[in-house]
C-alpha positions as CSV (number, residue, x, y, z in Angstrom):
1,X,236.0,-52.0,72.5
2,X,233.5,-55.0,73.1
3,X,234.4,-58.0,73.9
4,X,234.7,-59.7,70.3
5,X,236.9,-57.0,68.9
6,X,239.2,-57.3,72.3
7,X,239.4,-61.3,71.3
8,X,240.1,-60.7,67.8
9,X,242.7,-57.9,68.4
10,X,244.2,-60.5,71.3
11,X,244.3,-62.8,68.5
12,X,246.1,-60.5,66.2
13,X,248.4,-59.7,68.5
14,X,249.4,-63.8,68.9
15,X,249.8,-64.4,65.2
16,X,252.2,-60.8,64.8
17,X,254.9,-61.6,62.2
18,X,257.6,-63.2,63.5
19,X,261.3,-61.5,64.2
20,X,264.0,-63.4,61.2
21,X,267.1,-62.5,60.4
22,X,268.9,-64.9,57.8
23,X,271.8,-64.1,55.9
24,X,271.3,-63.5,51.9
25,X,273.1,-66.8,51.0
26,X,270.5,-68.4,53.3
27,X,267.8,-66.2,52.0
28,X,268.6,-67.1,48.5
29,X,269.0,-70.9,49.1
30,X,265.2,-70.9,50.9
31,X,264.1,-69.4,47.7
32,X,266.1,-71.7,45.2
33,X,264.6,-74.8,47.5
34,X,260.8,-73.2,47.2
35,X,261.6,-72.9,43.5
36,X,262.7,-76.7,43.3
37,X,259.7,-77.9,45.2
38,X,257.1,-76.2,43.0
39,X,258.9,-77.2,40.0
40,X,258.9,-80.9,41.0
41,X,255.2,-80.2,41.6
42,X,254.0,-79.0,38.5
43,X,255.9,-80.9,36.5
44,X,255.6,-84.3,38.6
45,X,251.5,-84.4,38.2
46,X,251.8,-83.0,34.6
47,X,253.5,-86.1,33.6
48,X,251.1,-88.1,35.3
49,X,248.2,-85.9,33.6
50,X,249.7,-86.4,30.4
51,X,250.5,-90.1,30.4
52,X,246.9,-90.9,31.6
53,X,245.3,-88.7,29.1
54,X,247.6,-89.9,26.2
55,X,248.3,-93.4,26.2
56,X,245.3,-95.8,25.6
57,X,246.4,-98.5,27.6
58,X,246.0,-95.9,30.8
59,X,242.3,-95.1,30.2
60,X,240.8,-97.0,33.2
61,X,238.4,-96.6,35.5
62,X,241.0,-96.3,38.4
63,X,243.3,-94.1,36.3
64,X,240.6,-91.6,36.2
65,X,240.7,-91.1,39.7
66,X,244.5,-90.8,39.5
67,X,244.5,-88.1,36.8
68,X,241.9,-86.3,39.0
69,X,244.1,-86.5,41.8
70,X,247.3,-85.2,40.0
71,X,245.2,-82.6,38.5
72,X,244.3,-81.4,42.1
73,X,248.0,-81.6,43.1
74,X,248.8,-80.2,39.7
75,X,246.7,-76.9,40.4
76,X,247.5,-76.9,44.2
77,X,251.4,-76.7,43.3
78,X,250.6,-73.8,40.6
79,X,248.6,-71.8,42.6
80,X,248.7,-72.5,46.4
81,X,252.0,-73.5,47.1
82,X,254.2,-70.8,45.8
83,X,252.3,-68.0,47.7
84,X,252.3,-70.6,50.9
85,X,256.5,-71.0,50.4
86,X,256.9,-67.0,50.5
87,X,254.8,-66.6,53.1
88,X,257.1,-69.5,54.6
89,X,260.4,-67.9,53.8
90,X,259.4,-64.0,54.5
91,X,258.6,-62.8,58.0
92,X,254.8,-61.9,57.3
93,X,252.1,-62.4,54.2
94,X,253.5,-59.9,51.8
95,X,251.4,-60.5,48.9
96,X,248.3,-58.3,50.0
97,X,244.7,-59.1,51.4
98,X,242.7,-59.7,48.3
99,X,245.3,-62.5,47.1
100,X,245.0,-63.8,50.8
101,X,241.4,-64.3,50.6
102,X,242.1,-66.4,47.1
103,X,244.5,-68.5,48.5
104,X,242.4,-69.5,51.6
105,X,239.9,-70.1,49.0
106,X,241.5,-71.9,46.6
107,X,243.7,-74.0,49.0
108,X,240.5,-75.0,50.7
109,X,238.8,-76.3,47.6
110,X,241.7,-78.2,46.6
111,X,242.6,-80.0,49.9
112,X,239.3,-80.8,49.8
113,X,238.9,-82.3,46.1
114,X,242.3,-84.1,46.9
115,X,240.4,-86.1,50.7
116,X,237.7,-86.9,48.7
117,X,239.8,-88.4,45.5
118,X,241.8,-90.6,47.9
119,X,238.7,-91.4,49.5
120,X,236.8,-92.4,46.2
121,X,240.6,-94.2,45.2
122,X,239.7,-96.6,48.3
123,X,236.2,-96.9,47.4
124,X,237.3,-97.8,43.7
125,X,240.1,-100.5,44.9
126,X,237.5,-102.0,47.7
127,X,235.0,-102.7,44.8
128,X,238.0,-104.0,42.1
129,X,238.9,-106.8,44.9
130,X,235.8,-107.5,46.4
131,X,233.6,-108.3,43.4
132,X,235.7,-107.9,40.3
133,X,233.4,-109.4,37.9
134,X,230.6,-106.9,38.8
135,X,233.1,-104.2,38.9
136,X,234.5,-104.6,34.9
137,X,230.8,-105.1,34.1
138,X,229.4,-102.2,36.2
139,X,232.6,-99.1,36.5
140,X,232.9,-97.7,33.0
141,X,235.5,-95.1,32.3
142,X,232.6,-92.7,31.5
143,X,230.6,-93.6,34.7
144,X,233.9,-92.9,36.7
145,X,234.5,-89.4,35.0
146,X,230.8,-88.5,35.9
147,X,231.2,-89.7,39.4
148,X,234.9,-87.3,39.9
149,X,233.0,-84.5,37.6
150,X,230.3,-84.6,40.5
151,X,232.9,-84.8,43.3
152,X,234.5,-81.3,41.8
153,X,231.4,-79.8,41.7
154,X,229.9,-80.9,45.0
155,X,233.4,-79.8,46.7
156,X,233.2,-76.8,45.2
157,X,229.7,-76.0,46.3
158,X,230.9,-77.3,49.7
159,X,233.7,-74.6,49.9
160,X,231.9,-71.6,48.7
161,X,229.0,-72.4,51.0
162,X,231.4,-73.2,54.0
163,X,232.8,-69.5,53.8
164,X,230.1,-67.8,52.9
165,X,228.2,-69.4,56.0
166,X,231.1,-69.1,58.1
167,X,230.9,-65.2,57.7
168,X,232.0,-63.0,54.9
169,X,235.6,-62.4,54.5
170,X,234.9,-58.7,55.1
171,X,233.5,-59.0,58.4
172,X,236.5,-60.9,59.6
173,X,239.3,-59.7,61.3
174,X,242.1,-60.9,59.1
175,X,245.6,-59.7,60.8
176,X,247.9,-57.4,59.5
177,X,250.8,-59.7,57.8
178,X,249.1,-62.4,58.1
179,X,246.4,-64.5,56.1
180,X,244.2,-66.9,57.9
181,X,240.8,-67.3,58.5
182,X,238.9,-67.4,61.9
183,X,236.7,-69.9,61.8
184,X,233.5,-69.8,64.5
185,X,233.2,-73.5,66.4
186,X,230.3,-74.9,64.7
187,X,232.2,-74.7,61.1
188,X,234.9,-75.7,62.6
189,X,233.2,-78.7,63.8
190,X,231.0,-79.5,60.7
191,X,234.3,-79.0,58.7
192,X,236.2,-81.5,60.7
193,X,233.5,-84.3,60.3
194,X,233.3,-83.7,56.2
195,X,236.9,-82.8,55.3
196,X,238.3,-85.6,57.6
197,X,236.8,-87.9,59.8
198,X,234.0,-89.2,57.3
199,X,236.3,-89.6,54.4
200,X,239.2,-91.1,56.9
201,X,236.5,-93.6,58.3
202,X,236.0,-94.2,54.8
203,X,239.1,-95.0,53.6
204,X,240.2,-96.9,56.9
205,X,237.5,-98.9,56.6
206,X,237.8,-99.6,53.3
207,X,241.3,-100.2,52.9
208,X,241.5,-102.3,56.2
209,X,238.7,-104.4,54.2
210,X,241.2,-104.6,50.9
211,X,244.3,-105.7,52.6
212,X,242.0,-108.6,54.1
213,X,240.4,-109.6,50.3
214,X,244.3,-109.1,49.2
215,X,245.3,-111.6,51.8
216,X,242.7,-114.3,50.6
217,X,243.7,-113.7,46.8
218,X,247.4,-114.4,48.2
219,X,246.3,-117.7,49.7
220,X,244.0,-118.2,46.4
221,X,247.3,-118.0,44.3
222,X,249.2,-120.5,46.5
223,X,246.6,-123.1,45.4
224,X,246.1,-122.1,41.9
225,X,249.8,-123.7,42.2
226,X,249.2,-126.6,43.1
227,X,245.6,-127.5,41.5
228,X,245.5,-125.5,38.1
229,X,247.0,-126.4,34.5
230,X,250.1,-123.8,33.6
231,X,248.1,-121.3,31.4
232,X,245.0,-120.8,33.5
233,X,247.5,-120.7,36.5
234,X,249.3,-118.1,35.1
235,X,246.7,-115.9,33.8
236,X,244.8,-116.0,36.9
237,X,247.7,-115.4,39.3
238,X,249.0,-112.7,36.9
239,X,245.5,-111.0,37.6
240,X,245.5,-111.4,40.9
241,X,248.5,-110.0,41.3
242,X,248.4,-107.1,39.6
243,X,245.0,-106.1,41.7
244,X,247.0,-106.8,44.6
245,X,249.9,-104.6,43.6
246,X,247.4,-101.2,43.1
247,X,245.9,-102.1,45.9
248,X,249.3,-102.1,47.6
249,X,250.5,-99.1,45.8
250,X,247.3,-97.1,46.2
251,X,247.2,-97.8,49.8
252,X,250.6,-96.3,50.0
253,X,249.5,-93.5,48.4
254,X,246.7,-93.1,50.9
255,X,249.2,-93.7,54.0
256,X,251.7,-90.7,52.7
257,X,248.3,-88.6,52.0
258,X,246.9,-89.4,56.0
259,X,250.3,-89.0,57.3
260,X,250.4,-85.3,55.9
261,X,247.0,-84.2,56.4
262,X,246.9,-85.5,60.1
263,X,249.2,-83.2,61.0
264,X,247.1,-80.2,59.8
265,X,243.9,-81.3,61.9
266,X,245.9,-82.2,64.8
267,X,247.2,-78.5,65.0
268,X,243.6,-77.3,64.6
269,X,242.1,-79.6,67.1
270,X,245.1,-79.0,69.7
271,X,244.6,-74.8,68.7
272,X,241.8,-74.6,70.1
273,X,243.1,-75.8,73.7
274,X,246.4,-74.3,73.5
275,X,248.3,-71.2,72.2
276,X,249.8,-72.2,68.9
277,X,252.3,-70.0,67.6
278,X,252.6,-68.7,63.6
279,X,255.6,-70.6,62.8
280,X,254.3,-73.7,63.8
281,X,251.1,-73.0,61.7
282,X,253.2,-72.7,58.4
283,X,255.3,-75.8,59.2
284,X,252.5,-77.8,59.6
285,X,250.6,-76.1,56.4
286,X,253.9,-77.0,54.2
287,X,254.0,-80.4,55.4
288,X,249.9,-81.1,53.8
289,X,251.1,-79.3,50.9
290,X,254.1,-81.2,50.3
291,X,252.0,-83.9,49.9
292,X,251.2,-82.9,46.3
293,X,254.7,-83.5,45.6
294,X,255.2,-86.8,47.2
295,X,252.9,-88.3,45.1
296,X,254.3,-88.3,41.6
297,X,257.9,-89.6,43.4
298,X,255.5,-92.3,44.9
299,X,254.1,-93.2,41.3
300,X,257.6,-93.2,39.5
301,X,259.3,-95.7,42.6
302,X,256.0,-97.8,42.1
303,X,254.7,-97.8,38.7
304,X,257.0,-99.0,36.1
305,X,254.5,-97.4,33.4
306,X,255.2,-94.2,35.2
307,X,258.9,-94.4,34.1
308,X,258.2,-95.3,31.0
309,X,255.4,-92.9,29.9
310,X,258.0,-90.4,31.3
311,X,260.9,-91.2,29.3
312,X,258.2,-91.5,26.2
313,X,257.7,-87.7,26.8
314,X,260.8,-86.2,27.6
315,X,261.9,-87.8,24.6
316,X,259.3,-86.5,22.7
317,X,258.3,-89.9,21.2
318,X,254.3,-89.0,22.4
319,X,254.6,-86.6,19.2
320,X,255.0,-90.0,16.8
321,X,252.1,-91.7,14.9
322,X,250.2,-93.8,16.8
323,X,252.0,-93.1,20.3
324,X,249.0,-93.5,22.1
325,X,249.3,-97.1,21.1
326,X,252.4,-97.8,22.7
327,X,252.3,-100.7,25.2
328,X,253.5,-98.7,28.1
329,X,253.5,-102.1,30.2
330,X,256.1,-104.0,28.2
């Protein structure tokens, strides 16, 4: 044996599946749990997918981005997360080697859609407050699906080309009850500067540069108070407002996101310094994926729009004449 296959045999032998004994009622419960999770998932970003893609009134530039962002989380709760629950529940990857290599795939790609849809949310909100009249006259709602239509595709490309670089999933070691991916240090640097730390810069930057232009629109308000007639007053501070609040929102959004996905590149850096065991490898991995369903909860605490596009649905009343007409703001 040479020296690689004794380090990828050591490595094996590290991430061996785990000794658990739970009780049935327990057993059941984790299940029923995993079950509820997924279902808030799914059906969380399909009601935001819906009410942006039904109701007029939601077809804006920045919606766009918000739709692409549930669709990621949509897909990522359909496909990704119930295989990543089973794994979490059961003592070792049970679902076989081929549907291994599709979820570290597919997981990939999506994580990866989802940095770079917050990262574009930032860019969008930065440009909405800085220069607002350039922005309406410049950000269509066609320009902005090109731009998310470009930033599937280029993702995409990115995560074929990042495995298939890497090495071919055949010609890596991929342990017995297991599914992970050994990655060699150079991806695993060039991955860490475009799946985190450019876009984080990005949207630290960015969002640190919002909260500022939201502070001066505050101050901005305070005086329309005092120097403007009643109606201009209150359709300008109305405005402002309500840039303020998405911004405020949004950059919630973005905090819950970091929060998440922190964690994951955290274990990765600190991995390759210490031993890391399995279990703390799927704890961390269904923290970044709960993420996907934090978001829709976020939208329905925030948005009142949210709530009421949801109770226009579950009633059924999006099947009426004209519902996509419905002021969903009133």
């Amino acid at each position: 044996m040479n020296l690689t296959e004794f380090n990828q045999s050591d490595r094996c032998e590290h991430f061996s599946c785990p000794e658990r004994s739970v009780s049935p009622a327990v057993y059941i419960l984790l299940y029923v749990c995993s079950a509820a999770v997924v279902l808030l998932t799914v059906c969380g970003n399909l009601l935001v997918i819906i009410s942006v893609l039904h109701f007029k009134q939601l077809h804006t530039p920045t919606n766009m981005l918000v739709l692409s962002l549930a669709m990621s989380d949509f897909l990522f709760g359909a496909l990704v997360m119930p295989p990543m629950l089973i794994w979490t529940i059961e003592p070792c990857w049970i679902i076989g080697r081929g549907f291994c290599i599709s979820f570290l795939l597919i997981g990939g790609l999506l994580i990866t859609i989802s940095i770079y849809n917050v990262a574009l949310i930032a860019v969008d909100r930065y440009l909405a407050l800085s220069n607002p009249f350039l922005y309406m006259n410049a950000i269509s709602r066609k320009m902005m699906c090109i731009v998310i239509y470009s930033n599937w595709c280029v993702c995409m490309v990115y995560s074929i080309a990042f495995y298939y670089f890497n090495g071919s999933f055949e010609n890596t070691i991929m342990c017995p009850g297991v599914c992970f991916y050994l990655l060699n240090e150079v991806w695993t640097v060039i991955d860490l500067v475009v799946t985190f730390i450019f876009p984080l810069s990005v949207i630290i930057i960015l969002y640190t540069r919002v909260f500022v232009i939201a502070k001066k629109h505050a101050t901005a308000i305070r005086e329309l108070n005092n120097h403007t007639r009643p109606k201009t007053q209150k359709i300008t501070s109305h405005s402002m407002k309500s840039e303020r609040k998405a911004a405020k929102v949004l950059g919630i959004l973005l905090s819950v996101f970091l929060v998440c996905l922190l964690s994951y590149y955290i274990y990765s850096l600190l991995g390759n310094f210490f031993e890391l065991q399995t279990e703390t490898l799927l704890k961390v991995l269904v923290v970044v994926h709960l993420n996907s369903s934090i978001n829709p909860v976020i939208y329905a605490l925030f948005y009142p729009w949210f709530r009421r596009c949801f109770n226009l649905i579950i009633t059924l009343q999006i099947f009426m004449t004209d519902s996509a007409l419905i002021n969903v703001f009133s």
